[in-house]
C-alpha positions in Angstrom: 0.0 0.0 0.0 1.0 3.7 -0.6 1.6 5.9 2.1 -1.1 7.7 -0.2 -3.5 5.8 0.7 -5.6 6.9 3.8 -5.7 4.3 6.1 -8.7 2.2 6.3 -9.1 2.5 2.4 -7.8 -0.3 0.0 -9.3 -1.6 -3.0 -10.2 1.0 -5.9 -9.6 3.7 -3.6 -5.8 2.8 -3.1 -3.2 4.7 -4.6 -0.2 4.0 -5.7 2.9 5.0 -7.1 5.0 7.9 -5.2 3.3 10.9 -6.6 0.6 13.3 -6.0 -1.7 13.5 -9.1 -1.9 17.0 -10.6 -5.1 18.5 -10.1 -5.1 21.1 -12.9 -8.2 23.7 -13.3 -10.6 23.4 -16.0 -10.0 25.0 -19.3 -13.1 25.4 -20.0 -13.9 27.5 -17.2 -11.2 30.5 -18.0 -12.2 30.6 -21.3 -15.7 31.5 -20.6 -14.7 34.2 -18.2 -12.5 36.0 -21.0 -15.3 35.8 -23.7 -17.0 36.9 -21.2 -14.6 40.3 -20.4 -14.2 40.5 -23.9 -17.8 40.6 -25.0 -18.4 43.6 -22.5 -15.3 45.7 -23.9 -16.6 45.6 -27.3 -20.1 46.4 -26.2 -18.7 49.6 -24.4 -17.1 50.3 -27.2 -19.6 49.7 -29.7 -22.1 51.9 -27.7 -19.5 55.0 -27.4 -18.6 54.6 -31.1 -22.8 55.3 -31.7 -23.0 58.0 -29.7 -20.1 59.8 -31.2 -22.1 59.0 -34.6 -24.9 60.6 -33.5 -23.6 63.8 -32.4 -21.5 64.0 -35.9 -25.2 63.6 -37.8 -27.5 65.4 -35.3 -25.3 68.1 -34.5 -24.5 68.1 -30.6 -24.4 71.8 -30.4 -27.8 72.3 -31.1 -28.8 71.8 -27.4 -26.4 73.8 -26.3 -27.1 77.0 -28.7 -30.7 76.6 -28.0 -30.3 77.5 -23.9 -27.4 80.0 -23.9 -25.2 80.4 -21.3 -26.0 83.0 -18.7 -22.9 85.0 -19.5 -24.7 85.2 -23.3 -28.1 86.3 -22.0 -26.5 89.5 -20.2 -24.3 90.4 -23.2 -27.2 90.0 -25.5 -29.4 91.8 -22.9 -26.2 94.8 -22.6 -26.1 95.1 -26.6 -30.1 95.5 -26.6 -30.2 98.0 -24.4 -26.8 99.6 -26.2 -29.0 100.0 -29.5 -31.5 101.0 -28.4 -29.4 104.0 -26.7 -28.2 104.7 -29.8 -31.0 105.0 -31.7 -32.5 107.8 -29.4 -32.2 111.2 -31.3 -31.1 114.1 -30.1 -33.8 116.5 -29.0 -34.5 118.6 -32.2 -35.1 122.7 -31.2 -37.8 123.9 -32.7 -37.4 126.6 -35.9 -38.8 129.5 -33.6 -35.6 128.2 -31.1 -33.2 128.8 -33.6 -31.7 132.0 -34.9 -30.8 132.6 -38.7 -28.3 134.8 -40.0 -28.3 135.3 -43.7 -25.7 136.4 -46.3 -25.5 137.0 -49.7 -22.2 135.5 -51.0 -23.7 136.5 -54.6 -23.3 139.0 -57.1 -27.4 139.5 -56.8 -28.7 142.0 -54.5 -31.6 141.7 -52.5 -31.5 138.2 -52.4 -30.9 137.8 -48.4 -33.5 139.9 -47.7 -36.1 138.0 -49.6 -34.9 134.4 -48.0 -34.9 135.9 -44.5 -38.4 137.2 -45.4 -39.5 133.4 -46.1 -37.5 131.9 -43.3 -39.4 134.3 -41.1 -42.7 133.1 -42.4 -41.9 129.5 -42.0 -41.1 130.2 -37.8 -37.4 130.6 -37.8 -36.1 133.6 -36.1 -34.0 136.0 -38.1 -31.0 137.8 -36.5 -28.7 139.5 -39.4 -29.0 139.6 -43.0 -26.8 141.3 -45.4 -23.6 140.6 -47.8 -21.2 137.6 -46.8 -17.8 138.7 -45.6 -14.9 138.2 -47.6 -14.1 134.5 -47.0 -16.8 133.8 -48.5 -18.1 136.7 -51.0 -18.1 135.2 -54.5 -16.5 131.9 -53.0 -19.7 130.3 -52.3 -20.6 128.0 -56.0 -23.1 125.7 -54.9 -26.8 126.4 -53.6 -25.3 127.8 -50.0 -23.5 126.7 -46.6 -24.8 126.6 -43.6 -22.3 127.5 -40.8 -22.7 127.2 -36.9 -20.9 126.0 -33.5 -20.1 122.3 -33.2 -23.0 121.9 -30.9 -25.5 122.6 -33.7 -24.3 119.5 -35.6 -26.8 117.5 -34.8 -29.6 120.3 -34.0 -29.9 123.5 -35.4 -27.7 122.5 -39.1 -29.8 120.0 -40.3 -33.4 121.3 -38.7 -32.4 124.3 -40.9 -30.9 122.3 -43.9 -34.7 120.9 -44.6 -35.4 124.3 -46.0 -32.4 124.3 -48.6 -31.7 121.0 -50.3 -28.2 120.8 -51.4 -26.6 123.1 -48.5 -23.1 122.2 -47.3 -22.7 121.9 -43.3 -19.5 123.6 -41.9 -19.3 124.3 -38.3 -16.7 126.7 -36.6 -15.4 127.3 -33.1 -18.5 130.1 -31.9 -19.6 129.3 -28.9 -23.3 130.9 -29.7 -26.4 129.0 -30.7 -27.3 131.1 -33.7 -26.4 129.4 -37.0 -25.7 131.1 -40.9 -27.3 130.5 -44.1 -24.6 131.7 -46.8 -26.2 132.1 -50.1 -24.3 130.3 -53.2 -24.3 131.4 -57.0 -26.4 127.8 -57.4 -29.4 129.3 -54.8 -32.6 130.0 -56.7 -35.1 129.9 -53.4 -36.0 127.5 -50.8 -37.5 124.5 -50.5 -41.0 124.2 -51.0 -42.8 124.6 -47.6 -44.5 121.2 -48.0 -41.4 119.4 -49.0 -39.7 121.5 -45.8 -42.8 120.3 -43.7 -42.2 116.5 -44.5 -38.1 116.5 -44.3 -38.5 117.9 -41.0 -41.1 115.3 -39.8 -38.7 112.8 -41.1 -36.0 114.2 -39.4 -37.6 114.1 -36.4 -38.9 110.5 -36.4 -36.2 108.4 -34.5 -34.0 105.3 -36.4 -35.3 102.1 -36.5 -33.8 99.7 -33.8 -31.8 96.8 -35.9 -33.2 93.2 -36.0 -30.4 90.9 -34.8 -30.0 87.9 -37.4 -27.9 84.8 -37.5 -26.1 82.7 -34.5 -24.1 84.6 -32.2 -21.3 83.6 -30.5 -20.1 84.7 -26.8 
């Protein structure tokens, strides 16, 4: 008997020989368990690689440009309220508020008189009328100039430019509000009162607030 036999036991359950008999693990068994890794790695993978497809097709941006950030909402809510700021026009004086003076720069006479006459009739007050001085005398070749402080830019120049079409704007360094209407060799009279009327409503009416368009970025 074989000290590898347990005593008592004999027959079919005796063993001989002098070694132990290798007990080896099943193949079968390991094999499973790495199909079985394997098979979830290449469903992971299989799932990511979909979801990158779908953002490619769909567009994954969409959701996020259709809620935009809270930092976008203030700088679209800033440039709003920057337009509409800027489309606010300045206060326009009335023509009784403004003071005309008005020179012939001409070789005809009588022809300031006669357009302060109608500028008087059409509510604009009339300060002095008579001949041009010498920078402009005979230097004046289209329909006329109208000349005043820096201030009047956006006032009294073009309030008083709806009564002559064509007039240059030129403004100087006088610090008074009264403005000049220099008559050219191309004057021939004013503009008619009802065109006057309805450039001066226009003028008047403020500039449409743009429409933003298109995808903005912040």
């Amino acid at each position: 008997m074989s000290m590898l036999t347990p005593p008592g036991m004999g027959g079919k359950y005796r063993i001989t020989g002098d070694k132990y008999p290798r007990m080896r693990r099943p193949r079968g068994r390991r094999r499973i368990v790495l199909a079985i890794i394997a098979s979830t790695a290449a469903v992971g993978l299989i799932g990511w690689g979909t979801l990158q497809l779908i953002d490619v097709f769909t567009g994954g941006d969409k959701a996020s440009a259709a809620s935009p950030a809270p930092d976008c909402d203030r700088k679209a809510s800033a440039s709003a309220e920057a337009s509409q700021t800027r489309s606010k026009p300045k206060p326009l004086p009335k023509p009784g508020q403004i003071t005309v003076n008005v020179f012939n720069a001409t070789p005809r006479g009588g022809l300031a008189k006669d357009t302060a006459d109608e500028l008087k009739k059409r509510g604009f007050a009339i300060g002095k009328v008579g001949n041009a001085t010498k920078a402009f005398d005979k230097k004046v070749k289209g329909t006329g100039i109208l000349l005043g402080a820096r201030s009047a830019t956006g006032t009294a120049l073009p309030v008083l430019g709806t009564q002559l079409a064509g007039a240059e704007h030129r403004t100087d360094g006088r610090k008074g509000g009264e403005v000049d209407l220099i008559l050219g060799d191309k004057f021939r009279n004013l503009a008619k009162k009802k065109d006057a009327d309805t450039a001066l409503a226009q003028l008047a009416k403020p500039a449409p607030t743009p429409t933003p368009s298109g995808k903005k970025n912040c």
